[in-house]
N, C-alpha and C positions, 0 to 999 in steps of 0.2 A: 773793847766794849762790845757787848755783845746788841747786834742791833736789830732784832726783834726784840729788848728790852725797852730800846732806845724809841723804837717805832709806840712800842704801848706807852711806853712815856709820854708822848709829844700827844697821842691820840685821847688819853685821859685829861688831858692838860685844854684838848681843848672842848671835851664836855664838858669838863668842869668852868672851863670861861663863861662857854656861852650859855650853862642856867644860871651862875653868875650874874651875868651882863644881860641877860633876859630881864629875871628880875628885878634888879638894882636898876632897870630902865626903865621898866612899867610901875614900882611902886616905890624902890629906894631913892637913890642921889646920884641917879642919871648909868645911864648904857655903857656909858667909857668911864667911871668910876675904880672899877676895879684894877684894870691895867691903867692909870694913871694913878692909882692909891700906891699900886706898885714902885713905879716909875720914882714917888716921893723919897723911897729909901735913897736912893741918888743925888735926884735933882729937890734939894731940901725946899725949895720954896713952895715945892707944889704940895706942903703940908699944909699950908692956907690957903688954898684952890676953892674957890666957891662955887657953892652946890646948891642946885642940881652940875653937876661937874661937865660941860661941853668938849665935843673933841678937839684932840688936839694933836696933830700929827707924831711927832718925837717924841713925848710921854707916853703917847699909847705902843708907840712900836718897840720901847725901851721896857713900857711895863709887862706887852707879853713876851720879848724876848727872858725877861726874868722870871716870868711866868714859869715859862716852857723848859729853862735853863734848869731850876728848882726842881719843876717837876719830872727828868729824867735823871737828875743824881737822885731823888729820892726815888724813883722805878729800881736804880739798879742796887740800892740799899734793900728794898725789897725782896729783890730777886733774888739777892745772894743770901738775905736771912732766911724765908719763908718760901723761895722756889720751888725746892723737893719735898715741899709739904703738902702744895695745893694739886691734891688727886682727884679734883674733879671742877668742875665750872660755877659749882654753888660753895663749896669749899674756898676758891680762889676771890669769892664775889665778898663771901662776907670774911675772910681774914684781910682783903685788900680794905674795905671799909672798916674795918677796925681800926687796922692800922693809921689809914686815915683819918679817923677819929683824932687818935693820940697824937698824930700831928697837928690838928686843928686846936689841938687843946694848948698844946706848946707854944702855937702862935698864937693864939688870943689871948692866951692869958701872960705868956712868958716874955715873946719876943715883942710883937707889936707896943704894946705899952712903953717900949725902949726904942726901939728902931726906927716904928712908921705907922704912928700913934692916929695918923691920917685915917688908915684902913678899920680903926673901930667905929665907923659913923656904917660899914655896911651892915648889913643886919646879920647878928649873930646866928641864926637858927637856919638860915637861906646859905650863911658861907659853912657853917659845919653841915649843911646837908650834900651843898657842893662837892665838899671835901671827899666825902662820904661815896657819892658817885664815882669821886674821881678816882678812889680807889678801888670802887667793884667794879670797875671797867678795866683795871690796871692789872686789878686779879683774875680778873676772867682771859687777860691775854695772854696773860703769864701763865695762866694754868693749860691755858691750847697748845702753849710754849713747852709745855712740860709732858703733855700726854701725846 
């Protein structure tokens, strides 16, 4: 594993938490929502968690370890497809949010509905924008990675 991969992994994984978990605090279904919506694909009972969603120690540390886990298998899926593409730091920003995009789309519409139906109470436009972040961060590291 290559870990300047591994590093912009972890490090997109947690921009993307915390506008996430910003917002989902101040206007959604609470601050620790999102790593507990996570947490649900596991621990099934927290698919009926009541919200505004409070913290909760184990749920939240399970739902960003899955967080973070997710998000550097998909860094190094990135890396290995579109690595020796991104030739410059705006090249890397917007192929990495694309990409992102397309995974956002895969989970909202494909997986969750099935998995951890919990996670469509955040707001669609707030988690594909996250998404979106967490890939021009991801591309921008990888493309410093590359030049």
């Amino acid at each position: 594993m290559n870990k300047k991969v591994l590093i912009a992994g972890l490090v997109a994984s947690i921009v993307m938490a915390m506008l996430e978990m910003v917002y989902e605090g101040l206007f959604g279904v609470g601050f620790w929502s999102a790593p507990i919506f996570i947490a649900a694909t596991i621990v099934r009972d927290l698919q009926t968690i009541a919200i505004p969603v409070a913290f909760s120690l184990i749920p939240v540390v399970l739902g960003m370890m899955g967080h973070m886990m997710n998000s550097v298998v998909l860094a190094l899926v990135f890396a290995a497809i579109f690595g020796r593409l991104l030739s410059t730091l705006m090249v890397g920003a917007v192929v990495g949010a694309l990409y992102a995009l397309a995974i956002f789309f895969v989970m909202w519409f494909v997986a969750l509905p099935f998995i951890d139906p919990i996670m469509l109470n955040l707001n669609p436009i707030v988690f594909a924008l996250s998404h979106m972040m967490w890939g021009a961060v991801l591309g921008i590291m990888i493309s410093r990675r590359a030049n």
